[in-house]
PyMOL CGO cylinders between C-alpha atoms (Angstrom):
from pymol import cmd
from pymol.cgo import CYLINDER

trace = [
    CYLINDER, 0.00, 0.00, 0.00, 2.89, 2.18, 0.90, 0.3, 1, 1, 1, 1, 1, 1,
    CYLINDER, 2.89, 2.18, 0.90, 5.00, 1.77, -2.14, 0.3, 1, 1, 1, 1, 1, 1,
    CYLINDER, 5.00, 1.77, -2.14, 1.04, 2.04, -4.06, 0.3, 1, 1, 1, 1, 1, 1,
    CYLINDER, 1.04, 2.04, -4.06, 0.96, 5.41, -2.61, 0.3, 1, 1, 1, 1, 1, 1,
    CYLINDER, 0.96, 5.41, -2.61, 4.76, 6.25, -3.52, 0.3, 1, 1, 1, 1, 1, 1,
    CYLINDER, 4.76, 6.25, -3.52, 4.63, 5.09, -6.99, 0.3, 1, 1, 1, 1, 1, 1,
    CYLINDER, 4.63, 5.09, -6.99, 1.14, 7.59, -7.44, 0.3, 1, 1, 1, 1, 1, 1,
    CYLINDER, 1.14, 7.59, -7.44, 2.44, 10.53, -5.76, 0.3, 1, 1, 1, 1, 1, 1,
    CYLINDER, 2.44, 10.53, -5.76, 5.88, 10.05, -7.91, 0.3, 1, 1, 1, 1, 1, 1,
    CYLINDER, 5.88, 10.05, -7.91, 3.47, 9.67, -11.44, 0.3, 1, 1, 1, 1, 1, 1,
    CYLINDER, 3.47, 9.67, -11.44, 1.23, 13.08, -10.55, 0.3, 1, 1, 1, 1, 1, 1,
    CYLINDER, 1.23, 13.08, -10.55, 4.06, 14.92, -8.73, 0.3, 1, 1, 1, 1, 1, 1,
    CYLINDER, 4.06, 14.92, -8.73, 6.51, 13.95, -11.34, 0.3, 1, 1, 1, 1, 1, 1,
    CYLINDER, 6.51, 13.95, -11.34, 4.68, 15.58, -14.86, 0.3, 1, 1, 1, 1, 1, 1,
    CYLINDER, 4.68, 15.58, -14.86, 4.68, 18.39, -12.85, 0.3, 1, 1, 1, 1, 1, 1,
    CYLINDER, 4.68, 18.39, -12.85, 8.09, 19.18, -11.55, 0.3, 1, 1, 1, 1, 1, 1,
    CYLINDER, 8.09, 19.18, -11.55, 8.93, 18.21, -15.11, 0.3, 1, 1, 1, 1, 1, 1,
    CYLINDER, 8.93, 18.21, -15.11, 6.84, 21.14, -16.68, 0.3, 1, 1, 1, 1, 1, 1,
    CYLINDER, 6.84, 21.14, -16.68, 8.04, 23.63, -13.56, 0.3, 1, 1, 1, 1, 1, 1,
    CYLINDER, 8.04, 23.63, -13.56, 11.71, 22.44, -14.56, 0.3, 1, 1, 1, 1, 1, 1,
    CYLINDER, 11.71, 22.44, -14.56, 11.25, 23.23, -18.28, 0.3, 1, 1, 1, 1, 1, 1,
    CYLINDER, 11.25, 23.23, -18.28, 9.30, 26.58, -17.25, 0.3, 1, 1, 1, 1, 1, 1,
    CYLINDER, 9.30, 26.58, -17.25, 12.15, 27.54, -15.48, 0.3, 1, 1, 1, 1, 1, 1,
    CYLINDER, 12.15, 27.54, -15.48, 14.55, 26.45, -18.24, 0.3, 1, 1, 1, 1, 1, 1,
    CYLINDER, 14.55, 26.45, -18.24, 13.01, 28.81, -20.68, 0.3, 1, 1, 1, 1, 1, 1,
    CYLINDER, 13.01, 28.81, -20.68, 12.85, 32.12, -18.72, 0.3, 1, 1, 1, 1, 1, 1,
    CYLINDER, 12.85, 32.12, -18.72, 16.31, 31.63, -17.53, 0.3, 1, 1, 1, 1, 1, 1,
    CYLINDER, 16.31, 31.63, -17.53, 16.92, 30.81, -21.80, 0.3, 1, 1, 1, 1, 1, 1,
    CYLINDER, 16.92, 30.81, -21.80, 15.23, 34.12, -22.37, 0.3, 1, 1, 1, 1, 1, 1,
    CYLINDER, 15.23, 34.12, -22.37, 16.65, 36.45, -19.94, 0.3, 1, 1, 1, 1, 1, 1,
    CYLINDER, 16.65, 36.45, -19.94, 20.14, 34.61, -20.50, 0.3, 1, 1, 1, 1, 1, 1,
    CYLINDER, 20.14, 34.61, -20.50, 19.53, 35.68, -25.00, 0.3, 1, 1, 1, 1, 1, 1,
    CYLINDER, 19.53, 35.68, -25.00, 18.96, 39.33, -23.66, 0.3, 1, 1, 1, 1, 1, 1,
    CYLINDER, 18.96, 39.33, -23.66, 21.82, 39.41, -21.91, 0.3, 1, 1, 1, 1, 1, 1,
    CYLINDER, 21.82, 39.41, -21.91, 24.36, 37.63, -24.06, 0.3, 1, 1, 1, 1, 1, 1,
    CYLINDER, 24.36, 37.63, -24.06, 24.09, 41.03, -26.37, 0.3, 1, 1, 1, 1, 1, 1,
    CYLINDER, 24.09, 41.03, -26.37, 25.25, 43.28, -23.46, 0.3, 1, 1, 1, 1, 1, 1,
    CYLINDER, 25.25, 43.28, -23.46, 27.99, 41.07, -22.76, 0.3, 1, 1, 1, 1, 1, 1,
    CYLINDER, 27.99, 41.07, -22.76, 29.34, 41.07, -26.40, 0.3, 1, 1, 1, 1, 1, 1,
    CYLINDER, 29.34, 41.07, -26.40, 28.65, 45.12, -26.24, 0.3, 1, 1, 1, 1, 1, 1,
    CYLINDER, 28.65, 45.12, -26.24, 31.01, 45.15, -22.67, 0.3, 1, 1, 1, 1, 1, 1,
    CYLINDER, 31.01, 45.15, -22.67, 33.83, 42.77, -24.69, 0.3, 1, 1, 1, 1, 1, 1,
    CYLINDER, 33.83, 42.77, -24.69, 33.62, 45.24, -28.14, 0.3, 1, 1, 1, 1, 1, 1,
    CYLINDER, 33.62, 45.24, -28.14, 34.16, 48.11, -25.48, 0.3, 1, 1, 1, 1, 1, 1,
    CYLINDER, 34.16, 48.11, -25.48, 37.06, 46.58, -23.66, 0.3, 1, 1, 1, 1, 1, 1,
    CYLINDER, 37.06, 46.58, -23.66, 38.83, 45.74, -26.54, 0.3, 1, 1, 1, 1, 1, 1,
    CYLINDER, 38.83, 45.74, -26.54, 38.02, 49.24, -28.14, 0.3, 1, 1, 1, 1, 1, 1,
    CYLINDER, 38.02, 49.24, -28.14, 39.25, 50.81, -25.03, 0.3, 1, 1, 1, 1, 1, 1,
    CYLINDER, 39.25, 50.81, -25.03, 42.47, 48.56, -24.90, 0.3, 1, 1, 1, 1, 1, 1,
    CYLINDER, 42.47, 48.56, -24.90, 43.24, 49.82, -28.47, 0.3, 1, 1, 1, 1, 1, 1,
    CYLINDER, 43.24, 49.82, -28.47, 42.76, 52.83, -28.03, 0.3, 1, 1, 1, 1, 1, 1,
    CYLINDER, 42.76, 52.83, -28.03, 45.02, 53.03, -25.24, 0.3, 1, 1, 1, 1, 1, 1,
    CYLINDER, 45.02, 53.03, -25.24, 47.30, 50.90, -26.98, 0.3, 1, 1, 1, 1, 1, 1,
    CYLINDER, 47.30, 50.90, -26.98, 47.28, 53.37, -30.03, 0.3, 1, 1, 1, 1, 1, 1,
    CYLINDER, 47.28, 53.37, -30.03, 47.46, 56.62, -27.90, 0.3, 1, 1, 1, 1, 1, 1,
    CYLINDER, 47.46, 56.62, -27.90, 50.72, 54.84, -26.19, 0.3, 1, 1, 1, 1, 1, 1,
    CYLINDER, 50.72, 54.84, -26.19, 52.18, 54.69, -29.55, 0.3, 1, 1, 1, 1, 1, 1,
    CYLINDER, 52.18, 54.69, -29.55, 51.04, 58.14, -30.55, 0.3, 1, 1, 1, 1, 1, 1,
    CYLINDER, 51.04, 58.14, -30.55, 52.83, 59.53, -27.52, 0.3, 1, 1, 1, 1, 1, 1,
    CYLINDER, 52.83, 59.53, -27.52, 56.12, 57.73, -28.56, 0.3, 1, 1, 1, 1, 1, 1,
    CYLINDER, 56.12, 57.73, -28.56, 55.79, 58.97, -32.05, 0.3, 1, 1, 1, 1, 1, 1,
    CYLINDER, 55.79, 58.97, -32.05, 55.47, 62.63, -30.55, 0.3, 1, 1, 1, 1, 1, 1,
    CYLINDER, 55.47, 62.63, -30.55, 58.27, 62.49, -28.43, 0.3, 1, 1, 1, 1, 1, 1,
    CYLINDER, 58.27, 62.49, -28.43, 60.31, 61.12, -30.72, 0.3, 1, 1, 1, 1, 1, 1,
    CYLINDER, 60.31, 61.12, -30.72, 59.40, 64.00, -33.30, 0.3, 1, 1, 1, 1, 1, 1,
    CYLINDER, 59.40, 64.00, -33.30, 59.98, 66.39, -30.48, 0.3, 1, 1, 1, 1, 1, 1,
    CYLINDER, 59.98, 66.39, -30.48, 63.66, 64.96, -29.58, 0.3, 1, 1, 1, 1, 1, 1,
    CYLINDER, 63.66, 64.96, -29.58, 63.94, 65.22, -33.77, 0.3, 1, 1, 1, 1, 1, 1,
    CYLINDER, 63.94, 65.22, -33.77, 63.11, 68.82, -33.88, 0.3, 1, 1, 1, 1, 1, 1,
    CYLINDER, 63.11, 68.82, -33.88, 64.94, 69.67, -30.45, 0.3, 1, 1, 1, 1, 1, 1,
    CYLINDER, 64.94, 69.67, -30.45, 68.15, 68.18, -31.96, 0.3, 1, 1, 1, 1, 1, 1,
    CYLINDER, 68.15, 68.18, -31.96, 68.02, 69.49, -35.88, 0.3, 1, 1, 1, 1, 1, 1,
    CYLINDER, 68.02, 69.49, -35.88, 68.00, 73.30, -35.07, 0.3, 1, 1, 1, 1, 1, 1,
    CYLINDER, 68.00, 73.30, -35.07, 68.92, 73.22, -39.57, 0.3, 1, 1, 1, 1, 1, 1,
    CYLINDER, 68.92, 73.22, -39.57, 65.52, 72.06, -40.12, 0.3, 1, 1, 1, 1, 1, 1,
    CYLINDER, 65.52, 72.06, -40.12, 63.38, 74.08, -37.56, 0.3, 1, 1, 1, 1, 1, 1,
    CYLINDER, 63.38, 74.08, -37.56, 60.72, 73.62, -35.60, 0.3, 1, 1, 1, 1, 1, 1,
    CYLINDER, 60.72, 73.62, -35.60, 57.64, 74.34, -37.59, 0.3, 1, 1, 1, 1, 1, 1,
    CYLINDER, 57.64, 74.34, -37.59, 54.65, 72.96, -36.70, 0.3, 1, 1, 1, 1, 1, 1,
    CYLINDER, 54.65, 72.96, -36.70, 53.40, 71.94, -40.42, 0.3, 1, 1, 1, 1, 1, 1,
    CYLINDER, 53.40, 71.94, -40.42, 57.11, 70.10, -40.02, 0.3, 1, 1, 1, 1, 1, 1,
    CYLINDER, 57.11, 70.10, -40.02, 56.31, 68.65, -36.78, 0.3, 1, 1, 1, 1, 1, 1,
    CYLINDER, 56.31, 68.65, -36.78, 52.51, 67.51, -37.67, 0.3, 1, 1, 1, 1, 1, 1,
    CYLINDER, 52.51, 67.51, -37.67, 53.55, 65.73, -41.22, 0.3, 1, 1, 1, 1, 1, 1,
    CYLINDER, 53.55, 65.73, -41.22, 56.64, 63.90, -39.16, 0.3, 1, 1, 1, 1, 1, 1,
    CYLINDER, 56.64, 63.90, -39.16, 54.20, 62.84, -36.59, 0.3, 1, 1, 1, 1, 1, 1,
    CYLINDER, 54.20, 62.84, -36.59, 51.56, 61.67, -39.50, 0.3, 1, 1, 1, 1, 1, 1,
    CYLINDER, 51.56, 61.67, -39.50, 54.09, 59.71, -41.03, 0.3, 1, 1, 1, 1, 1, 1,
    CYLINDER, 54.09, 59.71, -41.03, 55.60, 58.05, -38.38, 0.3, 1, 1, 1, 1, 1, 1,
    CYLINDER, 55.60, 58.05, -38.38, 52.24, 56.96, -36.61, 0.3, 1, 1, 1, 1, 1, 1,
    CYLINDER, 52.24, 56.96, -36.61, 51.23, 55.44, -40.12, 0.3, 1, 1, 1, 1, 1, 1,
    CYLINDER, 51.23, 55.44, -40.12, 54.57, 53.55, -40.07, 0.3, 1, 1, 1, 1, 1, 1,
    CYLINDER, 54.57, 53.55, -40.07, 53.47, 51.84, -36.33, 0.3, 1, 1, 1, 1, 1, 1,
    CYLINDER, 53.47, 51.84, -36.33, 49.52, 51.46, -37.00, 0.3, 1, 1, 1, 1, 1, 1,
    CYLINDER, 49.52, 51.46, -37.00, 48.86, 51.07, -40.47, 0.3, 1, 1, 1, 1, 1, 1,
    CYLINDER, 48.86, 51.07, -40.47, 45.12, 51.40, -41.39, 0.3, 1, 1, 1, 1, 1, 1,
    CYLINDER, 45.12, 51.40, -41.39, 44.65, 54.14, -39.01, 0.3, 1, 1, 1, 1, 1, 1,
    CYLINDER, 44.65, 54.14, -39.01, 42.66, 57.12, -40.54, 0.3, 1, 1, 1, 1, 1, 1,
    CYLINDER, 42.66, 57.12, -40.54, 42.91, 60.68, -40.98, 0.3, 1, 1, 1, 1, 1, 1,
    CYLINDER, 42.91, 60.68, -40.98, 40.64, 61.51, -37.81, 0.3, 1, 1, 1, 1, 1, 1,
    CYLINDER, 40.64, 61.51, -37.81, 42.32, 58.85, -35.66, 0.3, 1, 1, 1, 1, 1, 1,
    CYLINDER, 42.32, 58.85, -35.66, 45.69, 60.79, -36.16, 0.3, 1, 1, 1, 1, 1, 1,
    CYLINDER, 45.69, 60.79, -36.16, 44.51, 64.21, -35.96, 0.3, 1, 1, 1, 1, 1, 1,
    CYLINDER, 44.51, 64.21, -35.96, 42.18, 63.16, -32.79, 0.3, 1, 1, 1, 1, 1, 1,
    CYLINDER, 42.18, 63.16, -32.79, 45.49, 61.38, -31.02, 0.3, 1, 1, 1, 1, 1, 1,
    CYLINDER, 45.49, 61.38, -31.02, 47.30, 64.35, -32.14, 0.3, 1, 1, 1, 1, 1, 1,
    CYLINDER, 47.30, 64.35, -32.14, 45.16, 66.97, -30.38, 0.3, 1, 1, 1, 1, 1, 1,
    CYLINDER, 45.16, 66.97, -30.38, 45.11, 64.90, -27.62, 0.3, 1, 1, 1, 1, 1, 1,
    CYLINDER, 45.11, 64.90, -27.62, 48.56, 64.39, -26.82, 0.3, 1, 1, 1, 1, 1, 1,
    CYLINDER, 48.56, 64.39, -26.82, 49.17, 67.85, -27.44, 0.3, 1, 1, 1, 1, 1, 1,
    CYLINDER, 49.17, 67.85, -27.44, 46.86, 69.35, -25.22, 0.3, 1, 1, 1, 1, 1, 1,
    CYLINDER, 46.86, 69.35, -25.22, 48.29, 67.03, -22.61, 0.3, 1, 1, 1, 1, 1, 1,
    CYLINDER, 48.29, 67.03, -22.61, 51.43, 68.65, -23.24, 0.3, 1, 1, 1, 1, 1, 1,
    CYLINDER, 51.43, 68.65, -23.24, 50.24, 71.76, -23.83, 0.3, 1, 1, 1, 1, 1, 1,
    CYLINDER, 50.24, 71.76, -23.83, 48.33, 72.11, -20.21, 0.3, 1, 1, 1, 1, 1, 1,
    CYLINDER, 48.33, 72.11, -20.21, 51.68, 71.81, -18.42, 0.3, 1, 1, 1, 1, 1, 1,
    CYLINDER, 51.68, 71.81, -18.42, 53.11, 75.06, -19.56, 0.3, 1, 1, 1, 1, 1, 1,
    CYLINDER, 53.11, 75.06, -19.56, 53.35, 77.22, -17.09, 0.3, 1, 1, 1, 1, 1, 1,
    CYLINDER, 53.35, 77.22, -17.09, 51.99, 80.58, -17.68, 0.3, 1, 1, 1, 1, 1, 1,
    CYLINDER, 51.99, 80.58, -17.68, 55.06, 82.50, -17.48, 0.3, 1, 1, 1, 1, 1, 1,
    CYLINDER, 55.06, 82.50, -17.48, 55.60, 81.89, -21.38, 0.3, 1, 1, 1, 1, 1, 1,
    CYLINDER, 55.60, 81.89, -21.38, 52.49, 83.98, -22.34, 0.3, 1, 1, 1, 1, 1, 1,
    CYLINDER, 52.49, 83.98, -22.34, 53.61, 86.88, -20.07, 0.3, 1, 1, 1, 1, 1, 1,
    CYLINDER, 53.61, 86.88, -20.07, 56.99, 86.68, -21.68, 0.3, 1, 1, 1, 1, 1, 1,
    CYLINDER, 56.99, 86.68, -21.68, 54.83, 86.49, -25.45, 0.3, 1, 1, 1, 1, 1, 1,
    CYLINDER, 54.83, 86.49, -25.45, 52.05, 89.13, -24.55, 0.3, 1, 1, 1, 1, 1, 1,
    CYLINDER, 52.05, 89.13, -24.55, 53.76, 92.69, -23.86, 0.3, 1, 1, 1, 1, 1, 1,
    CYLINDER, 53.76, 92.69, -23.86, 52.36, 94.37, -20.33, 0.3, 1, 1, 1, 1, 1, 1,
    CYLINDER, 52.36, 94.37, -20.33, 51.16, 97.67, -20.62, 0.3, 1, 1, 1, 1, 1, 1,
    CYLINDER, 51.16, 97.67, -20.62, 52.61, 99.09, -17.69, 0.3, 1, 1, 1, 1, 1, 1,
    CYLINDER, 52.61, 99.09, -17.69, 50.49, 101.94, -15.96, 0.3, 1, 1, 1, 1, 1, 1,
    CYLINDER, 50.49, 101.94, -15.96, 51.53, 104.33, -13.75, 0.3, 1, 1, 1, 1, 1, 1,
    CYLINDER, 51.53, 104.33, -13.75, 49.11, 106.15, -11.11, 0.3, 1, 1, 1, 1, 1, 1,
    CYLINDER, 49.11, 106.15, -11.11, 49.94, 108.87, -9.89, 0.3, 1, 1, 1, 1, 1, 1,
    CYLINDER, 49.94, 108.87, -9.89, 48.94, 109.25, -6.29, 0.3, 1, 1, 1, 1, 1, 1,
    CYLINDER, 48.94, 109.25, -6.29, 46.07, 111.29, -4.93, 0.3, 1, 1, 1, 1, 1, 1,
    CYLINDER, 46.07, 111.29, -4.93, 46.66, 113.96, -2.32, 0.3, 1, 1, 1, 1, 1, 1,
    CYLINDER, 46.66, 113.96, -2.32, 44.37, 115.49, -0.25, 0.3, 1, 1, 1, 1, 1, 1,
    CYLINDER, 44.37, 115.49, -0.25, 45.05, 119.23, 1.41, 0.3, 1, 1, 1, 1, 1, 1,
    CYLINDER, 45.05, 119.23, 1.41, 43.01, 119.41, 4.74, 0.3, 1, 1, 1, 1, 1, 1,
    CYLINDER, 43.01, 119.41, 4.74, 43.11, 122.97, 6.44, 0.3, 1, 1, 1, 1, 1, 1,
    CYLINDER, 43.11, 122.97, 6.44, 43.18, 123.39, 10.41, 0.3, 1, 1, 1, 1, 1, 1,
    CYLINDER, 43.18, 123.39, 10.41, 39.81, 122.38, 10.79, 0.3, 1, 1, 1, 1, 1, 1,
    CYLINDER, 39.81, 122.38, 10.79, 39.95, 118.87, 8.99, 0.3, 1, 1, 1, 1, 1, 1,
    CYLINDER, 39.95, 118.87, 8.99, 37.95, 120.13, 6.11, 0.3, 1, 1, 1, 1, 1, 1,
    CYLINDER, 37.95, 120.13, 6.11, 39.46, 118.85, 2.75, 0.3, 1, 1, 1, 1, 1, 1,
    CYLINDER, 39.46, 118.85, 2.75, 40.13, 121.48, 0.05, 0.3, 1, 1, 1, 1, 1, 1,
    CYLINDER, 40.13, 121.48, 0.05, 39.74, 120.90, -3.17, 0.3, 1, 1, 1, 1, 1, 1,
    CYLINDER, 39.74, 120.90, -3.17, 43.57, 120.89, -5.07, 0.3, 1, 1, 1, 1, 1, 1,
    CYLINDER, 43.57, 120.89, -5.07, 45.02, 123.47, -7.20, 0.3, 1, 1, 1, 1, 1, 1,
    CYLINDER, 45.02, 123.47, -7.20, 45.35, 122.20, -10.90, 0.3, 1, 1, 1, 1, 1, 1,
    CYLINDER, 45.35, 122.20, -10.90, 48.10, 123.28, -13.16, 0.3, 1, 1, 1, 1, 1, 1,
    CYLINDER, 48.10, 123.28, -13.16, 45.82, 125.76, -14.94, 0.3, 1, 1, 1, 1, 1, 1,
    CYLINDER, 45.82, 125.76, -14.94, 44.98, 127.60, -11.91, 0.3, 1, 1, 1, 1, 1, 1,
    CYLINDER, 44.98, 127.60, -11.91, 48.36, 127.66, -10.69, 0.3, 1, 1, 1, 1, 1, 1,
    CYLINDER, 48.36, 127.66, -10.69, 49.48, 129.73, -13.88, 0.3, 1, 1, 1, 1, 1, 1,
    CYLINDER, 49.48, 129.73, -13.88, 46.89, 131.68, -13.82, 0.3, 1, 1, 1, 1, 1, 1,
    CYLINDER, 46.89, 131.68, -13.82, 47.38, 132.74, -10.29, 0.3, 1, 1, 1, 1, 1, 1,
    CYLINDER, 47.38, 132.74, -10.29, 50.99, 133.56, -10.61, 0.3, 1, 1, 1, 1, 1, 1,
    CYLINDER, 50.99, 133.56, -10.61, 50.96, 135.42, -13.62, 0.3, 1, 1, 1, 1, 1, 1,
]
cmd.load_cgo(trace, "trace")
């Protein structure tokens, strides 16, 4: 009777942990499908960032290197037209395939991280300082503490003459 009782509860309990099991099976299918997409999204990222990083660590040798160029070749000058074409060509050489945008973009950014540590003394030294003299104001009080009003120039002459 016991094992009667065992064997029924196993055949009506057993259809329906089945259909529970598969239930659960398929939402945890479906929520796994929309997430699979934001996973390949993270990856595309991570390997975007790591080339880009990658690339800007290469720019930044290619700039110093055209720096040290220009720093030691006083014959050819330092232009800037100069120093951007060096810098084009030379990146090309380590990253072929890179575009026009890419360069200028790694080239902006590199410079305005050089650019930022400048100290500001070299645009005083490149603006000229109009330099302004004041000339002080004095005040004539009589005995009493009341201020008088000053004598201009054309007074003065007129007084003396």
């Amino acid at each position: 009777m016991k094992e009667q009782f065992i064997t029924l509860t196993i055949s009506i309990l057993y259809p329906i942990l089945l259909a529970s099991f598969i239930g659960f099976l398929a939402y945890l299918g479906k929520k796994v499908l929309k997430l699979i997409p934001l996973v390949i999204e993270f990856v595309v990222a991570k390997i975007g960032l790591t080339n880009y990083q990658k690339y800007k660590a290469i720019a930044w040798d290619v700039w110093n290197k055209g720096e040290e160029f220009f720093r030691l070749n006083p014959i050819i000058g330092s232009t800037i037209q100069a120093k951007i074409l060096m810098f084009e060509t030379e990146i090309r050489k380590k990253i072929p395939g890179i575009t026009d945008a890419q360069i200028e973009d790694f080239r902006q950014a590199i410079a305005g991280e050089v650019n930022k540590d400048k100290p500001a003394v070299i645009k005083a030294i490149e603006d000229p300082v109009e330099i302004v003299t004041i000339n002080p104001i004095k005040k004539y009080v009589d005995e009493n503490g009341v201020e008088l009003q000053p004598i201009s120039a054309a007074t003065s002459t007129a007084i003396a003459q």
